[in-house]
N, CA, C and O atoms as a Maestro MAE file, in Angstrom:
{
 s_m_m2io_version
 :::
 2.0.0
}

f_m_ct {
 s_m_title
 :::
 protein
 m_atom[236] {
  # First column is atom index #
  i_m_mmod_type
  r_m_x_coord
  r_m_y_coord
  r_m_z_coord
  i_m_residue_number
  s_m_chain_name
  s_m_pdb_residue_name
  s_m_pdb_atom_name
  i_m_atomic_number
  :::
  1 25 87.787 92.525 129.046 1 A "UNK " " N  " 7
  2 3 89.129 92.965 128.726 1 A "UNK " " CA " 6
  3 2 89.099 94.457 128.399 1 A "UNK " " C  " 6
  4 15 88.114 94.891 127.802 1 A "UNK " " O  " 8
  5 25 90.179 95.347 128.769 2 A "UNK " " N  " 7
  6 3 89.700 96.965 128.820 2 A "UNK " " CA " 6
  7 2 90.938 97.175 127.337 2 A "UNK " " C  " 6
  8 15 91.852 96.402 127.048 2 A "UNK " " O  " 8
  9 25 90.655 98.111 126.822 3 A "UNK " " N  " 7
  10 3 91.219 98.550 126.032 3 A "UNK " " CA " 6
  11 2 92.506 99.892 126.515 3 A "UNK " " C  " 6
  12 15 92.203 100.654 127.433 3 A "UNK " " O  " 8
  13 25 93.577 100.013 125.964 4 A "UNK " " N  " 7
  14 3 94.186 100.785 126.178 4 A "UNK " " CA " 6
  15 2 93.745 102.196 125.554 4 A "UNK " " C  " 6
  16 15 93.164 102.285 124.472 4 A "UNK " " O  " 8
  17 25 94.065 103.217 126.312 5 A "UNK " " N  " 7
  18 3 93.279 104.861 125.571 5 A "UNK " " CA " 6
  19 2 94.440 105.539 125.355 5 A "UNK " " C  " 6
  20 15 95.194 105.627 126.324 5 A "UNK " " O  " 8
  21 25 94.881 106.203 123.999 6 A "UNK " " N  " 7
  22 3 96.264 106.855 124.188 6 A "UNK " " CA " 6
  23 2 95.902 108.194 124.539 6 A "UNK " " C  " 6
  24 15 94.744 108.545 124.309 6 A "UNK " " O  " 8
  25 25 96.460 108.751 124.900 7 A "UNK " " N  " 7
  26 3 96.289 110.157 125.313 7 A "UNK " " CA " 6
  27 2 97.608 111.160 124.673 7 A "UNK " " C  " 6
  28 15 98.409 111.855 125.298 7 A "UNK " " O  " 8
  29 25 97.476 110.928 123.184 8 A "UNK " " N  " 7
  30 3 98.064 111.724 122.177 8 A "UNK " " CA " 6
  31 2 97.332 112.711 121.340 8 A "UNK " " C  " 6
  32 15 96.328 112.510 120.656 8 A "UNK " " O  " 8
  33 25 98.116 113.996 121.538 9 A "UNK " " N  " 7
  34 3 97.167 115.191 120.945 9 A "UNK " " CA " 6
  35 2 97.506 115.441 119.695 9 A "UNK " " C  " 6
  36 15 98.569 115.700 119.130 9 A "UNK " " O  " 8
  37 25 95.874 115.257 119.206 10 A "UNK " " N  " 7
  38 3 95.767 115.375 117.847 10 A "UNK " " CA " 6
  39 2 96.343 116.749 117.453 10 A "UNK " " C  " 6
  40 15 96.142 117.788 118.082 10 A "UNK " " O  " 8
  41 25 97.078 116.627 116.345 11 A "UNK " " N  " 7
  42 3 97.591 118.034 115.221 11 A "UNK " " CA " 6
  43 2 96.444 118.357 114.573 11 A "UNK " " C  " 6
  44 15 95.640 117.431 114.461 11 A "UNK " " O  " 8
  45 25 96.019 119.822 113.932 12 A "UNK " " N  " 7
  46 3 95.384 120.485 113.820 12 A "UNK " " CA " 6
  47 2 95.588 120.347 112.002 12 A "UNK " " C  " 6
  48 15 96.631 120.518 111.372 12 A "UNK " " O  " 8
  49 25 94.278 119.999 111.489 13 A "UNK " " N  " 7
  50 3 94.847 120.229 109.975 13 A "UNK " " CA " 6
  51 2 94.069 121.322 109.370 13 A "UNK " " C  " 6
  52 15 93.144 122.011 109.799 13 A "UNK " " O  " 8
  53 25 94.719 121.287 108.228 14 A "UNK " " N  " 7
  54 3 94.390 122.980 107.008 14 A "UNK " " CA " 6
  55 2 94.181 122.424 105.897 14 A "UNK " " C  " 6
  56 15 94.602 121.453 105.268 14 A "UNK " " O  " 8
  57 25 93.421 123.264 105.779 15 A "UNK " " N  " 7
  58 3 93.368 122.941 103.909 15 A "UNK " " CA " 6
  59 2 94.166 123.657 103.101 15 A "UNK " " C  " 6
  60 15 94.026 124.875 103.213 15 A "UNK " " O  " 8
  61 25 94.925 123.299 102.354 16 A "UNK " " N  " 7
  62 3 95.833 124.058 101.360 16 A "UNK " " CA " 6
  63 2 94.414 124.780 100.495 16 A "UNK " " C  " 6
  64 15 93.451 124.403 99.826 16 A "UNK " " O  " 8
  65 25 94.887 125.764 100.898 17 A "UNK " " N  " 7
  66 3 94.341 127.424 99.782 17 A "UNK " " CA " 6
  67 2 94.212 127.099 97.926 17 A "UNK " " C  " 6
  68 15 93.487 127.749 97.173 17 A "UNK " " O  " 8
  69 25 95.149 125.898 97.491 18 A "UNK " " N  " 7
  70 3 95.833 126.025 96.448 18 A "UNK " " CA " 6
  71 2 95.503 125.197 95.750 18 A "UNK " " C  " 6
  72 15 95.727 125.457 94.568 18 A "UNK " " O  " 8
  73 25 94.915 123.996 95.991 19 A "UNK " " N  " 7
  74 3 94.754 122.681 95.843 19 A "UNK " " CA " 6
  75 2 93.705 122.236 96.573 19 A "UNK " " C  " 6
  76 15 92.726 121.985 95.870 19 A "UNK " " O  " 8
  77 25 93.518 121.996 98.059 20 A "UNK " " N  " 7
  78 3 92.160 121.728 98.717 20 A "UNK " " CA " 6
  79 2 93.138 120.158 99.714 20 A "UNK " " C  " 6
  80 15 92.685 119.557 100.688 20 A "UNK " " O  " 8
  81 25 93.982 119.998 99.283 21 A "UNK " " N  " 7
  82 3 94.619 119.131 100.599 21 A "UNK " " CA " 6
  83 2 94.306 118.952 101.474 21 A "UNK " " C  " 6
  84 15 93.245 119.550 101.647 21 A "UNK " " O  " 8
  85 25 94.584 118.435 102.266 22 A "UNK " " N  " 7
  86 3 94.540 118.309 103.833 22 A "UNK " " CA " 6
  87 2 96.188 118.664 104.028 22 A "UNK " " C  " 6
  88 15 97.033 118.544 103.141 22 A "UNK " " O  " 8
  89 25 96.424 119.124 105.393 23 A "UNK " " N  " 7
  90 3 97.763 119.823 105.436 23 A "UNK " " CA " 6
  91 2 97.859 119.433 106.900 23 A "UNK " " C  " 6
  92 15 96.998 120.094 107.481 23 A "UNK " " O  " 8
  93 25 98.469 118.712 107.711 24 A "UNK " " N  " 7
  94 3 98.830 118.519 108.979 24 A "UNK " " CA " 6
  95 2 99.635 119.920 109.157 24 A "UNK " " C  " 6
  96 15 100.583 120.309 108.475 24 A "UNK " " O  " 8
  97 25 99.075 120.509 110.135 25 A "UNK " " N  " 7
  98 3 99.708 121.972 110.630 25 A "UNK " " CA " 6
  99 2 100.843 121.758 111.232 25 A "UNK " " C  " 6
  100 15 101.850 122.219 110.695 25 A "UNK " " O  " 8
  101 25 100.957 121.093 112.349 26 A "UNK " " N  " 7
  102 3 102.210 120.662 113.151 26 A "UNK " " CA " 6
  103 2 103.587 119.712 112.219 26 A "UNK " " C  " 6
  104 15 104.640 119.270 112.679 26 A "UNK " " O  " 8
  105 25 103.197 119.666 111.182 27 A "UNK " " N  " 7
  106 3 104.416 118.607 110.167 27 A "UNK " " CA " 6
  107 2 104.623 119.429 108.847 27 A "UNK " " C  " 6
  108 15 105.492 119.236 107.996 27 A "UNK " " O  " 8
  109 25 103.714 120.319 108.855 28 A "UNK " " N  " 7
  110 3 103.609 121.119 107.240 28 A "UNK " " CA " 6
  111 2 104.948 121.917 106.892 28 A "UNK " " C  " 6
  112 15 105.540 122.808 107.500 28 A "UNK " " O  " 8
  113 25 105.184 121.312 105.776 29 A "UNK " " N  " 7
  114 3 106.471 121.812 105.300 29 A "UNK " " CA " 6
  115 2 106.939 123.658 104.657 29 A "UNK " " C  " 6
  116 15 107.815 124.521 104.588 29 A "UNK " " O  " 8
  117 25 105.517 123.274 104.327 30 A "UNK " " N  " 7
  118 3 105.282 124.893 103.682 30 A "UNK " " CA " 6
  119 2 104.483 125.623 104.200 30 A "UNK " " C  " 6
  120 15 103.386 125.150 104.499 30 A "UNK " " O  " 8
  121 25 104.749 126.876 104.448 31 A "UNK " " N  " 7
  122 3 103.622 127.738 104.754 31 A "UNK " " CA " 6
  123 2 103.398 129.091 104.405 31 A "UNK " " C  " 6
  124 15 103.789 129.273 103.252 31 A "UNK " " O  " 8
  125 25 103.014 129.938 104.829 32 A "UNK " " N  " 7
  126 3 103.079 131.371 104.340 32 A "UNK " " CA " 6
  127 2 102.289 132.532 105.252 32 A "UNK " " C  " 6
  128 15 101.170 132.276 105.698 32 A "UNK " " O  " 8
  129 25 102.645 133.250 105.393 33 A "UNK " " N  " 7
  130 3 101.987 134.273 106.512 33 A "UNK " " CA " 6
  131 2 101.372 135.378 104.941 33 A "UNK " " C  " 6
  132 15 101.995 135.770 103.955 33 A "UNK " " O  " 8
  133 25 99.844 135.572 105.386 34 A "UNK " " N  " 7
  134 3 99.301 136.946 104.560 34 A "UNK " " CA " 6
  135 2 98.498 137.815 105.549 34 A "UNK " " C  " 6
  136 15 98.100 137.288 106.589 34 A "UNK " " O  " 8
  137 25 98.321 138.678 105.379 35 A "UNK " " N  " 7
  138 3 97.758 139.690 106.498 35 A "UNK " " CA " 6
  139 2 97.492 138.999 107.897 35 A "UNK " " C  " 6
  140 15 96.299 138.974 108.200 35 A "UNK " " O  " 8
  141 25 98.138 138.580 108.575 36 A "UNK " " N  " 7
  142 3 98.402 137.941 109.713 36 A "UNK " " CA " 6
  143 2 98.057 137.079 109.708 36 A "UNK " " C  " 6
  144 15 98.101 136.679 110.872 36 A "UNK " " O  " 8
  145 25 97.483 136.035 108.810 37 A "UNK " " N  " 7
  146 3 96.840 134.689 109.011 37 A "UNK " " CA " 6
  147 2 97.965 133.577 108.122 37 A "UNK " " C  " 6
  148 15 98.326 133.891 106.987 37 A "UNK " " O  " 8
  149 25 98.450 132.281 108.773 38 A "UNK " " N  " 7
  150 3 98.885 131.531 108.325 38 A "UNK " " CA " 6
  151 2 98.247 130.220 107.637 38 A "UNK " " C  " 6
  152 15 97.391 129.506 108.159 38 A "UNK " " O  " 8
  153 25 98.874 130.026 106.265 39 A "UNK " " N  " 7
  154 3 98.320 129.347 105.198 39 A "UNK " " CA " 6
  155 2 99.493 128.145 105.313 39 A "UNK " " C  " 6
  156 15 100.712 128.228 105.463 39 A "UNK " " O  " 8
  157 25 98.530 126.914 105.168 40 A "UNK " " N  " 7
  158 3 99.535 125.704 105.098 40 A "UNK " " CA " 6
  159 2 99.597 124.749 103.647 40 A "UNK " " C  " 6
  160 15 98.510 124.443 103.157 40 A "UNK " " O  " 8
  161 25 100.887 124.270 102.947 41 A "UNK " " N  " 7
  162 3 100.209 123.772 101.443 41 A "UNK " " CA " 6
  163 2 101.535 122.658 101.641 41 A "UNK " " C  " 6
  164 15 102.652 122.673 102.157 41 A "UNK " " O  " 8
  165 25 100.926 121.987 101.117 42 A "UNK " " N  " 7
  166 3 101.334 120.098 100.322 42 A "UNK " " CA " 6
  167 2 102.519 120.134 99.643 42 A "UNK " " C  " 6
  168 15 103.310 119.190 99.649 42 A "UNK " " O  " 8
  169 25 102.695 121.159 99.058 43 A "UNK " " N  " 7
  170 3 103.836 121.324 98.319 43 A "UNK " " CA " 6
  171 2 104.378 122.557 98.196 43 A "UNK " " C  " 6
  172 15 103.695 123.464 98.671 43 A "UNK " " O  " 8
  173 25 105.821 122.973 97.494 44 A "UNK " " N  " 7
  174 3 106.366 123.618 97.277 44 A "UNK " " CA " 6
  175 2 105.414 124.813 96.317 44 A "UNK " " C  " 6
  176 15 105.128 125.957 96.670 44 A "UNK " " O  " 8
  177 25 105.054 124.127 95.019 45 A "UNK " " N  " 7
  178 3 104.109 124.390 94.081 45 A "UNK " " CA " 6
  179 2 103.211 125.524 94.336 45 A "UNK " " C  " 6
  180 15 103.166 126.691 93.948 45 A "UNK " " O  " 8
  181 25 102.321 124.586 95.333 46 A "UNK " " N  " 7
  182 3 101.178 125.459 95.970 46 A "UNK " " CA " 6
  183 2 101.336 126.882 96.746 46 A "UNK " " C  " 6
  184 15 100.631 127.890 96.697 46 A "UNK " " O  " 8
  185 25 102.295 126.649 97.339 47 A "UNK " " N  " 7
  186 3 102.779 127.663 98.107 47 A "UNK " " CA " 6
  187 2 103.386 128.755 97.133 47 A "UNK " " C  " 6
  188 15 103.889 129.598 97.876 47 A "UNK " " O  " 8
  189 25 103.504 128.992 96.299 48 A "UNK " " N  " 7
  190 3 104.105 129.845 95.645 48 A "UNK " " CA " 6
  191 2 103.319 130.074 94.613 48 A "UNK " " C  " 6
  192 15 103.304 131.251 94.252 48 A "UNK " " O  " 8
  193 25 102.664 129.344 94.022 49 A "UNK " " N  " 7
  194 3 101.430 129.969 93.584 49 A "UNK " " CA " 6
  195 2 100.458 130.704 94.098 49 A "UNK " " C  " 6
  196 15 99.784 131.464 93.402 49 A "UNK " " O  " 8
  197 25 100.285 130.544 95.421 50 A "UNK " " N  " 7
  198 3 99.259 131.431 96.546 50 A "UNK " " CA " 6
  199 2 100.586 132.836 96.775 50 A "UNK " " C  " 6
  200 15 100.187 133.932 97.170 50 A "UNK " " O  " 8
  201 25 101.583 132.692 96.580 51 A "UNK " " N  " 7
  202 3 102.082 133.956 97.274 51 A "UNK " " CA " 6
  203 2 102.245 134.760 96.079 51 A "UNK " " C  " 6
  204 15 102.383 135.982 96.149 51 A "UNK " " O  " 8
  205 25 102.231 134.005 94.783 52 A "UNK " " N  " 7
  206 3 102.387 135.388 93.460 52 A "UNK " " CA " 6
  207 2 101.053 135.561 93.376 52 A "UNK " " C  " 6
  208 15 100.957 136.314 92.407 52 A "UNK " " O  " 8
  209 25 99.304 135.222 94.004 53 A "UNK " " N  " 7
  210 3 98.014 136.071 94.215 53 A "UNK " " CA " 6
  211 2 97.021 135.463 94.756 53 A "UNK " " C  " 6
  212 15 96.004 134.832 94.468 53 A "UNK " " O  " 8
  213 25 97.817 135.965 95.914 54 A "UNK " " N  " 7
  214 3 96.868 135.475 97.272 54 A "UNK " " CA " 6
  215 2 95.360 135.736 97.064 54 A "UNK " " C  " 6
  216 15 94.453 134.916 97.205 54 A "UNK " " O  " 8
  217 25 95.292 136.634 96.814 55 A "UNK " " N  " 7
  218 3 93.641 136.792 96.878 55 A "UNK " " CA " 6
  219 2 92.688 136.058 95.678 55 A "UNK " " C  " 6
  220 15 91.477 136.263 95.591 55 A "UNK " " O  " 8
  221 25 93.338 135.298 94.902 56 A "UNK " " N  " 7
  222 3 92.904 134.594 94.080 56 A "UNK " " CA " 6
  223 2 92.099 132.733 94.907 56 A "UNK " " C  " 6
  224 15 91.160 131.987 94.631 56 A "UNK " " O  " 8
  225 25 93.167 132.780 95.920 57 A "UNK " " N  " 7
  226 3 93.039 131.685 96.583 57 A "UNK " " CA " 6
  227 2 92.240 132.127 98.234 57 A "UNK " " C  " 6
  228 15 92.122 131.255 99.095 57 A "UNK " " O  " 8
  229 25 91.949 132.983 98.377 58 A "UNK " " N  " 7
  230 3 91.265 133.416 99.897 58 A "UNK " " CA " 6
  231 2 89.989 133.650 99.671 58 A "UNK " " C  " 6
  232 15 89.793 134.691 99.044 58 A "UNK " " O  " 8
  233 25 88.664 132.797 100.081 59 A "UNK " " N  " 7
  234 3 87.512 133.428 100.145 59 A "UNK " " CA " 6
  235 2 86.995 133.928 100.894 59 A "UNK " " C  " 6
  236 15 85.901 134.438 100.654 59 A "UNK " " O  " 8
  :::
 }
 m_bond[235] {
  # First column is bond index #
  i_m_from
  i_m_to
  i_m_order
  :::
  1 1 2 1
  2 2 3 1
  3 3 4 2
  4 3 5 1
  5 5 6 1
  6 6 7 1
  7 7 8 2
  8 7 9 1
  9 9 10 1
  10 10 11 1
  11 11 12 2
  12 11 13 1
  13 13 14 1
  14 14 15 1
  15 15 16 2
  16 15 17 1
  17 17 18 1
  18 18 19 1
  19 19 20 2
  20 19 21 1
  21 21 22 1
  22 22 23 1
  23 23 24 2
  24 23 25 1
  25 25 26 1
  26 26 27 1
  27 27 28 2
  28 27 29 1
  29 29 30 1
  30 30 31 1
  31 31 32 2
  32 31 33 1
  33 33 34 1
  34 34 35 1
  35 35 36 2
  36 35 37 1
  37 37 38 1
  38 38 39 1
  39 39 40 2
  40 39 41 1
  41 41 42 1
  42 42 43 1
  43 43 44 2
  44 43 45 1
  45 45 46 1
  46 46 47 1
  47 47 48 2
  48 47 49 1
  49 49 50 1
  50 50 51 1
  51 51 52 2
  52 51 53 1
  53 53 54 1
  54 54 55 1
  55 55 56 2
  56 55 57 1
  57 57 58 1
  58 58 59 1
  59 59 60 2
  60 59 61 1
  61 61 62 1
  62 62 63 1
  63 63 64 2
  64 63 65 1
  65 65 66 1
  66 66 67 1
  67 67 68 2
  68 67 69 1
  69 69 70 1
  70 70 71 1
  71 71 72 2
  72 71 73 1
  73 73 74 1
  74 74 75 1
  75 75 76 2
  76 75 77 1
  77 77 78 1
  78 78 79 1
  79 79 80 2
  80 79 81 1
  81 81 82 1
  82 82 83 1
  83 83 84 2
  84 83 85 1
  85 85 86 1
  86 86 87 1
  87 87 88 2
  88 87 89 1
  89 89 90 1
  90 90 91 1
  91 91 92 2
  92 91 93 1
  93 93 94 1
  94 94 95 1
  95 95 96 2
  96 95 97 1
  97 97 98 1
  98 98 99 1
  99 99 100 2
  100 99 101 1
  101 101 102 1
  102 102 103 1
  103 103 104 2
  104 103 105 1
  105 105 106 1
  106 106 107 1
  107 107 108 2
  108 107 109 1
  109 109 110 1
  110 110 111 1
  111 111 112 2
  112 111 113 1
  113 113 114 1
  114 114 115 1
  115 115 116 2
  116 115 117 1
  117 117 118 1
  118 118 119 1
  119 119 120 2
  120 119 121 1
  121 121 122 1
  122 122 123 1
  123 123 124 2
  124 123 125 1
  125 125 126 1
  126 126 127 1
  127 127 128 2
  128 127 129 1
  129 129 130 1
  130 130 131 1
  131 131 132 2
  132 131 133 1
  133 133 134 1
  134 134 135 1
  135 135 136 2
  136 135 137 1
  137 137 138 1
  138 138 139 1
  139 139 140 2
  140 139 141 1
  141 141 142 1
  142 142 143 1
  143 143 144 2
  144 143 145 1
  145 145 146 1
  146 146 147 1
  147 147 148 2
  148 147 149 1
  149 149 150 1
  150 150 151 1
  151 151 152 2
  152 151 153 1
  153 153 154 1
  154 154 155 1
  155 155 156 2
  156 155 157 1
  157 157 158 1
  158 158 159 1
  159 159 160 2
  160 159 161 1
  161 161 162 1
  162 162 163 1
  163 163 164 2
  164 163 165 1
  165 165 166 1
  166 166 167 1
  167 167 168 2
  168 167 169 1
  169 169 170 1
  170 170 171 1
  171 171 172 2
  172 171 173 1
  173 173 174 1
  174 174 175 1
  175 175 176 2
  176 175 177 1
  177 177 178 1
  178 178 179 1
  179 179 180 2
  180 179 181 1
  181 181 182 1
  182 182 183 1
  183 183 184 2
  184 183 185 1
  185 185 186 1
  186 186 187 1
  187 187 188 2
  188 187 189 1
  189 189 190 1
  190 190 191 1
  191 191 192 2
  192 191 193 1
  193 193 194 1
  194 194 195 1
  195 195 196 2
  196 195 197 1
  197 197 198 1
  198 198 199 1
  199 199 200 2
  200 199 201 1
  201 201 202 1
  202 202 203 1
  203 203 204 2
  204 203 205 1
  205 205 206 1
  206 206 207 1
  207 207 208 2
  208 207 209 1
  209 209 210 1
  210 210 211 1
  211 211 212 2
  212 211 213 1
  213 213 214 1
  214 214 215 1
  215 215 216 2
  216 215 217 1
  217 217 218 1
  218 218 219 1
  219 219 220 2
  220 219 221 1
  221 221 222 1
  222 222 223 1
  223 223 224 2
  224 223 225 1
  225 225 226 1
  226 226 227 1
  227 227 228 2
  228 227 229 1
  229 229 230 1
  230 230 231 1
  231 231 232 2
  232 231 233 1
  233 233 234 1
  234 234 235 1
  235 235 236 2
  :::
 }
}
């Protein structure tokens, strides 16, 4: 008996900067652009804590 194969493309995940989440990129509610690189976070929270000091959260 053969199995069916879906051929659905996986979304790309992130780690929230802020917290350590997992962050589905393609569904992420929040995000934030810093020196050209985009940051994805879980919540409202997170995200705004990374944007009052970003470099607190970037290694």
């Amino acid at each position: 008996m053969k199995t069916a194969v879906r051929n659905k493309k996986r979304s790309e995940m992130a780690r929230d900067p802020v917290c350590g989440m997992t962050v589905d990129e393609e569904t992420a509610k929040w995000t934030s652009e810093h020196e050209g690189e985009t940051y994805y976070f879980c919540n409202e929270r997170c995200k705004l804590a990374f944007e009052k000091a970003p470099s607190r959260f970037i290694k």
